[in-house]
N, C-alpha and C positions, 0 to 999 in steps of 0.2 A: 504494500500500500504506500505508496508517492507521501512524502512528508510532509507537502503544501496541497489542500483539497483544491485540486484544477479541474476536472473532467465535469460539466458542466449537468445539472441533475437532468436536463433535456435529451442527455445522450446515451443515460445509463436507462437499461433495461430491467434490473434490479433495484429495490430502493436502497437509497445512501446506506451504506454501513455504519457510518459515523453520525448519523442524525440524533442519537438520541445526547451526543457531545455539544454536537452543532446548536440543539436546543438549549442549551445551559451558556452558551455565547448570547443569541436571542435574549434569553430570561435577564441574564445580564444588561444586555444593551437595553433592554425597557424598564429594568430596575431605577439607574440612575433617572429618564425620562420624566417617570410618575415622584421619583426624592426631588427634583428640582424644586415640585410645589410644596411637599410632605416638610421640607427640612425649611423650605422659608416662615413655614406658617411660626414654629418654635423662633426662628430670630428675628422675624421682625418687631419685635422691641426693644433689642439692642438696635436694628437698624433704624427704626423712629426715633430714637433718641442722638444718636449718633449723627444722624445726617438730619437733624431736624424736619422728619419728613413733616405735611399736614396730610389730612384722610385721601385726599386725592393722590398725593403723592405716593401712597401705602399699598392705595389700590391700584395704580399705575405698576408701580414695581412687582406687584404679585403678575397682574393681567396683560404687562406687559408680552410677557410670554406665552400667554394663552390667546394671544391674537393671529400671530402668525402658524403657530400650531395647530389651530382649526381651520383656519383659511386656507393652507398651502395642502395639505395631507391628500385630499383626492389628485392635485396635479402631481403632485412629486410624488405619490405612489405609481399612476402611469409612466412616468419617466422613469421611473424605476425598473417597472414592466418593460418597456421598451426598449433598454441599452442595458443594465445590467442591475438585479436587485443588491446583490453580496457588496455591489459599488456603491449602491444608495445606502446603504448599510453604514458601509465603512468613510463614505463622504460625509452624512448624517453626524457621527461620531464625533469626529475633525473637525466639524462647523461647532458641535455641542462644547467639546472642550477648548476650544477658542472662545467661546463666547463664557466659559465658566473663568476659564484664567482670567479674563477683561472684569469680569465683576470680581472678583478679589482683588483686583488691585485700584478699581476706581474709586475715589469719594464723592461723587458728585450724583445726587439725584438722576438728574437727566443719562448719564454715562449707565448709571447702574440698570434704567429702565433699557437703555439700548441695551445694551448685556444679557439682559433677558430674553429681548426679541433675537438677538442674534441663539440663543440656547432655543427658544421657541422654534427659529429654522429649522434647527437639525435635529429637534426634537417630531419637525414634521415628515422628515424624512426617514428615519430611524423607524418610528411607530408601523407605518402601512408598510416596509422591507422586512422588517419582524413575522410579522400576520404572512406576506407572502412568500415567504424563504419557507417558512413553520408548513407552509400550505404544500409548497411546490416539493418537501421533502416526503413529505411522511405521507405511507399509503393511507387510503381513507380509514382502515381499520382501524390504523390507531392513530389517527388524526384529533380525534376527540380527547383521549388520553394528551396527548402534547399541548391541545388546545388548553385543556384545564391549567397543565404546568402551567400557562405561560397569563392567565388569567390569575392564579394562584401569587406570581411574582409581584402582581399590580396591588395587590393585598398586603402581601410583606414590605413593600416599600413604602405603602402608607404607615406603616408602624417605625420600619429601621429608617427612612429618615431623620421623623425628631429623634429617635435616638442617639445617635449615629450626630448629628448635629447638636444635638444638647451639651454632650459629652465636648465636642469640640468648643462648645463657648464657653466652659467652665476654665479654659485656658488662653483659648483665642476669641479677636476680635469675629465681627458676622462673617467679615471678608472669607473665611475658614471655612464655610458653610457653601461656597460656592466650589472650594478646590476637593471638595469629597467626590465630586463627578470625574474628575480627571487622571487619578489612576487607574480608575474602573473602566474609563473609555477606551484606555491605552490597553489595559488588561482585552476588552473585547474587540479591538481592531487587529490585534495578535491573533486573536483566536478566531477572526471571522476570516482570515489568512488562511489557520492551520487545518481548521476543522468545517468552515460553512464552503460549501461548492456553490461553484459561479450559478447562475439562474436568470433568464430570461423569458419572454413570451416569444413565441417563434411566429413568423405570420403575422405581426399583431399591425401592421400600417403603419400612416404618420397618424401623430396625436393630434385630438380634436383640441388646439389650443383656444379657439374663440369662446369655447364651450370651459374651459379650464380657465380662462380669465373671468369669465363669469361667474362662475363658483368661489372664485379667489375676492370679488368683489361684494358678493352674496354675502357667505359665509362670515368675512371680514366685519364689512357692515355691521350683521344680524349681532356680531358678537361686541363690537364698539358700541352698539345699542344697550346691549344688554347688560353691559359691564357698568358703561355711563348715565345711563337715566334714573335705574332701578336706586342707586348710589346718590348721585348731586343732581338731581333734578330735568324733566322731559325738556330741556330749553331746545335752543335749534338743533344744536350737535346730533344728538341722538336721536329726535326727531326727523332729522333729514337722512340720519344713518337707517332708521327704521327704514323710511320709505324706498331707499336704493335699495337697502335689501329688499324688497317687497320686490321691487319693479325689475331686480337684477334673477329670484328666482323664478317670476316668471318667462323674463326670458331666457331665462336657462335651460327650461320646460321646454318652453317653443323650439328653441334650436337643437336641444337633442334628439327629439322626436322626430326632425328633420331632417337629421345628421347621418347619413353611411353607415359612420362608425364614434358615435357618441362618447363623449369622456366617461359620461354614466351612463347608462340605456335607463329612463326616468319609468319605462316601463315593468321594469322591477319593482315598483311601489304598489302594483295592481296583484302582486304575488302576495299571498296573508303571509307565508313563514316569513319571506324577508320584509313585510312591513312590519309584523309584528313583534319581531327581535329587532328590528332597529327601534321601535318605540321602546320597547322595554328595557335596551341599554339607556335611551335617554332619562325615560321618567326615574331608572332606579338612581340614576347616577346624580341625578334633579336631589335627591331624598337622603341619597347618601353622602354627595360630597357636601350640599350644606352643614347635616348636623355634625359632620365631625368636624365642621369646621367653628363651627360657635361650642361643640362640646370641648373643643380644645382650648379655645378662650377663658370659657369656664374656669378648666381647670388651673387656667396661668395666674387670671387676672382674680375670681376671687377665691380658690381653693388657696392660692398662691404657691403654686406646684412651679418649682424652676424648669428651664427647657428640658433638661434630660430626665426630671423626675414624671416629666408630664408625656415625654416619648417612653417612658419603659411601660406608663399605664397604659399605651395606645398598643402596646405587644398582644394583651390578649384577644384582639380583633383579626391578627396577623394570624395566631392560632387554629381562631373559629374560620377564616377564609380556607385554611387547608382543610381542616374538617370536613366544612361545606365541599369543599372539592372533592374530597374522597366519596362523599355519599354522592354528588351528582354523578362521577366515575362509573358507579352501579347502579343508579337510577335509570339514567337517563336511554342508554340502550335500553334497556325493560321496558321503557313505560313512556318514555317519545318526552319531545323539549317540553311542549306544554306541563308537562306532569312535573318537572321542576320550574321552569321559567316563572310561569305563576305564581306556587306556594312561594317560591326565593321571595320574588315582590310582596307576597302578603307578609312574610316575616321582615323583612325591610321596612316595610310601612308598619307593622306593631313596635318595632325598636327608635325607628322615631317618634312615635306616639309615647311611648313608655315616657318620652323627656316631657312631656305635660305633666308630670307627675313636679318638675324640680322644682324647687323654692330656696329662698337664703339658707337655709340650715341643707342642705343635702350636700350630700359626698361623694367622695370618685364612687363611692359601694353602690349609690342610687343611678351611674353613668355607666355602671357595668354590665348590667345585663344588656343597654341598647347597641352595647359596643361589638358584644356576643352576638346578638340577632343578628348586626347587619355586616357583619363579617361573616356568618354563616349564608347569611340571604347571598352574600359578593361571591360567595365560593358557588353558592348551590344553584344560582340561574344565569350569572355572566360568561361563561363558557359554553355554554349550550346555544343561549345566542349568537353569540360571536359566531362559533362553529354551524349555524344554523345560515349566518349573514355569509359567511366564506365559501358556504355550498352555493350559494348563489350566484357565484362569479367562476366561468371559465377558465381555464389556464394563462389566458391569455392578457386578461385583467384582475389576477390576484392583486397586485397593489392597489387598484382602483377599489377592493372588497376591503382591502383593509382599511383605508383612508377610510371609506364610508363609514366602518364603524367604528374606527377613532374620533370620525368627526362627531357624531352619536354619540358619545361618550363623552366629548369637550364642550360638545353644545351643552346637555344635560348637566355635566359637573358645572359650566358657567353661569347656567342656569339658576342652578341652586345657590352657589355661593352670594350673586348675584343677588337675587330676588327675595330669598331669606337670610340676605344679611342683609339687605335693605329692611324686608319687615321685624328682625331683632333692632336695625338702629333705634326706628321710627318708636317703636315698642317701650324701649330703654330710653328713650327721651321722653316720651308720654308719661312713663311713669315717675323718673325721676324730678320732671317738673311738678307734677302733685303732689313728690313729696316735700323738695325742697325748695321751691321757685319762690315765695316769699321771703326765705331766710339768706338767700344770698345774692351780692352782687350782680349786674346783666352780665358783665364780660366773664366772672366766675362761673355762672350760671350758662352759659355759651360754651364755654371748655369743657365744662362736665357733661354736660348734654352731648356733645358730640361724640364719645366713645367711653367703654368701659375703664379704658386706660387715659383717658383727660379726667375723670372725674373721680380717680386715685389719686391722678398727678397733682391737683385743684384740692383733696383733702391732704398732700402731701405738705403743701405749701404754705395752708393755714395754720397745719400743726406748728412749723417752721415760723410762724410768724411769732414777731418780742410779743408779750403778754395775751396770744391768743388762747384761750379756752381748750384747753385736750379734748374734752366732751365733744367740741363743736366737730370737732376733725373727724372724731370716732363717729358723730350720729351722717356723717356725710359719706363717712366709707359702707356704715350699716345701709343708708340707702342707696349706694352704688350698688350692691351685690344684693339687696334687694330688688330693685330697677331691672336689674342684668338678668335674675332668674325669672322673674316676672316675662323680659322678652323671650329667654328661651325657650320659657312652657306654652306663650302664644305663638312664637314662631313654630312649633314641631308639631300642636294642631292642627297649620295650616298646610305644612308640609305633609304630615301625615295622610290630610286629605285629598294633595294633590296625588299624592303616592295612591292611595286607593281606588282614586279617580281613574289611574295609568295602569293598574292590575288590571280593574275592571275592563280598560279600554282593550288591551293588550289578550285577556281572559276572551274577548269576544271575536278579536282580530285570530289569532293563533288556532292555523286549523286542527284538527286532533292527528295522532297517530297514524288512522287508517290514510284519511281527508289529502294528510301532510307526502304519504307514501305515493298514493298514484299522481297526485301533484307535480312529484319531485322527477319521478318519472317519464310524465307528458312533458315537463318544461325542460329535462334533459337532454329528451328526443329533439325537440323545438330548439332548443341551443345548438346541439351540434347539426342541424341541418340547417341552420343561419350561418355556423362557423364555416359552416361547408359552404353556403352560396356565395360566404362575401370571400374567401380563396378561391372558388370558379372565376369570381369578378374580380379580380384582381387579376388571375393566368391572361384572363380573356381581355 
């Protein structure tokens, strides 16, 4: 066996020998992807404080990254397809840790947000090469087994990066927190050398680029909308970002429909399996990335858990995602994606529900169980989808399957953060003004309103003040972390709802077992006699 994997998987007649290696490169490479966001959440308060960010500035540096990573993912997974996956792999990489080196050494707001976008590039290229390297290896038998590994890793990196980060700021500055991607990239560019074999679409044309700017314009928009209105208010920005989106995916619609050879064939939406695994990675990912994202706040701002105390608690979620994985492993053959997809979502949606329960007195022990649910919900229905989404796409456009439900996935995770961080703010200002809106200052009164961490900083300051009142400082921190829990338990009812809303939707979309088998079948047959007339039209 040749000591650098050359012979390209298109030309071997047996499947890879080394895939189940090549897999643990992959699992790799999407490890660091998912820490980029897992490890900023733990230090951005050293980075607020450090670079004097304000909320905009906070949310910029997080979303910075999640802009071009959802927008680019469907073209650069085609490009992928087209010239070489194992390259988009290894280009992905190189782009990811250049852009991790530049944020550890920059101080400047502005620099750090470009830092991100540049990590968001290669994080878009990375993602949909993973899904179709993972696709293009492994016979379909155990395609679903690989699948799960690589669904299973996106679960451990929500856990090992605060870790993994926490550990680091008890020494180093944030800067630290960016250079934990860059051994690990160099580690998988090594091993996407040794072990992944070259990968291509064979046959596949030129790319429908008018169609892929489209998307790029789409997707971009929908998610500058989404990031900006929900957050500082619907003014023109995001208003006018809405409407381009609006006006950019319908004609996105129109021309692929039109198109030869379509960047997406939009006629894949009219198939229930794959609309309804792509809904279901959004709504779950809507329900799940919000609340771990304010249940981590929780625990920073009023548990007062330090970053790595607050990453070892988010471990046992990393736990229940392998769990979940093992059981959907022998479910899901038995008993068809439906039979897991659904229940996952119903236990996702009861583990954020369970946070209506939390108030000022409650403890990591009352965050535990939701952390259990929806780490077993991430293990027990996000691989089946996926693997459900990646049947749906030809040889010839696995990257284009991946993109799609990475985009799925980025949209839903922005969603959430997004839209139930906005109703936690609005929540936590509402209430914090009834509590203390008479007894303090407008410009005090303005800081502490604005976040869980201005209205510590604001009792921090009073305490600090010559002859101010201890009492006054302590009744203003009791009603911060009263405030705080107050919006948690409102925000996880509405998420919850939204989440039941998206079972239910997904419960009625999602054909059954029998339904899903002759389906897959007919649209098989219908694939490859399309694949077949558009190489007649091309000979001819």
């Amino acid at each position: 066996m040749p000591f650098l994997a050359n012979t390209p998987v298109e030309k071997s007649t047996e499947p890879y020998p080394r895939r189940w290696w090549a897999l643990l490169v992959l699992c790799l490479s999407l490890l660091i992807v998912v820490m980029a966001n897992t490890s900023l959440i733990v230090a951005a308060p050293d980075m607020t404080r450090d670079l004097r960010l304000s909320s905009s500035d906070l949310q910029w540096v997080i979303d910075g990254y999640t802009v071009p990573y959802a927008a680019l993912m469907l073209v650069l997974g085609a490009i992928g397809d087209k010239y070489s996956r194992r390259g988009a792999l290894i280009a992905g990489l190189l782009v990811f840790a250049g852009g991790s080196v530049m944020g550890s050494l920059v101080d400047e707001t502005g620099l750090v947000i470009a830092a991100r976008a540049i990590m968001g590039v290669g994080a878009a290229v990375v993602m949909p090469a993973t899904l179709s390297l993972l696709v293009a290896m492994f016979p379909r038998r155990e395609r679903a087994r690989a699948i799960t590994a690589w669904t299973a890793t996106s679960g451990l990196a929500i856990a090992v990066g605060p870790v993994v980060a926490g550990r680091l700021l008890e020494d180093h500055a944030w800067g630290s927190t960016f250079l934990i991607n860059v051994p690990i990239a160099v580690l998988a560019v090594l091993g996407a050398l040794l072990l992944v074999p070259p990968s291509k679409a064979e046959g596949m044309g030129r790319i429908d680029y008018v169609g892929g700017l489209l998307s790029i314009v789409s997707v971009g928009s929908l998610v500058y909308a989404i990031i900006e209105g929900p957050h500082f208010g619907w003014g023109t920005g995001p208003i006018t970002a809405a409407v381009v989106a609006g006006a950019g995916f319908a004609a996105f619609g129109l021309w692929e429909l039109r198109h030869p050879q379509p960047m997406l064939d939009v006629r894949k939406f009219g198939e229930r399996a794959f609309t309804g695994s792509m809904l279901a990675v959004l709504f779950f990912f809507f329900g799940t990335f919000g609340a771990i994202y304010y249940a981590t706040q929780f625990l920073q701002f009023v548990l007062g858990y330090d970053a790595l105390e607050t990453g070892v608690r988010l471990l046992p979620l990393a736990g229940a995602v392998f769990a979940g994985a093992a059981v959907t492993g022998k479910l899901t053959p038995k008993l068809g994606v439906k039979a897991t997809i659904v229940p996952g979502m119903a236990l996702g949606t009861a583990g954020v529900l369970l946070l209506t329960l939390v108030e000022k007195g409650s403890t990591y022990t009352d965050f535990l169980p939701s952390l259990l649910l929806l780490g077993f919900a991430i293990g027990l229905s996000v691989s089946p989808a996926t693997d459900t989404i990646m049947g749906s796409f030809p040889e010839s456009e696995l990257g284009v399957g991946g993109g799609a439900n990475d985009t799925s996935l980025e949209l839903g995770g922005s969603l959430g953060i997004a839209v139930l961080g906005s109703l936690l703010g609005t929540a936590y200002q509402d209430e914090l003004t009834d509590l203390v809106g008479g007894r303090l200052p407008h410009d005090a009164l303005d800081a502490a309103t604005e976040s869980v961490g201005g209205g510590l900083a604001v009792a921090e300051r009073i305490a600090q003040t010559a002859g101010a009142d201890p009492r006054q400082a302590q009744a203003l921190v009791d009603a911060v972390h009263e405030s705080f829990a107050h919006g948690v338990a409102h925000t996880s009812l509405i998420g919850g709802l939204i989440m039941a809303a998206g079972a239910l939707i997904v419960l009625a979309v999602l054909p059954g077992r029998k339904a899903a088998a002759r389906t897959r079948d007919t649209e098989g047959a219908e694939r490859e006699g399309a694949q077949a007339g558009k190489e007649h039209a091309r000979v001819g």
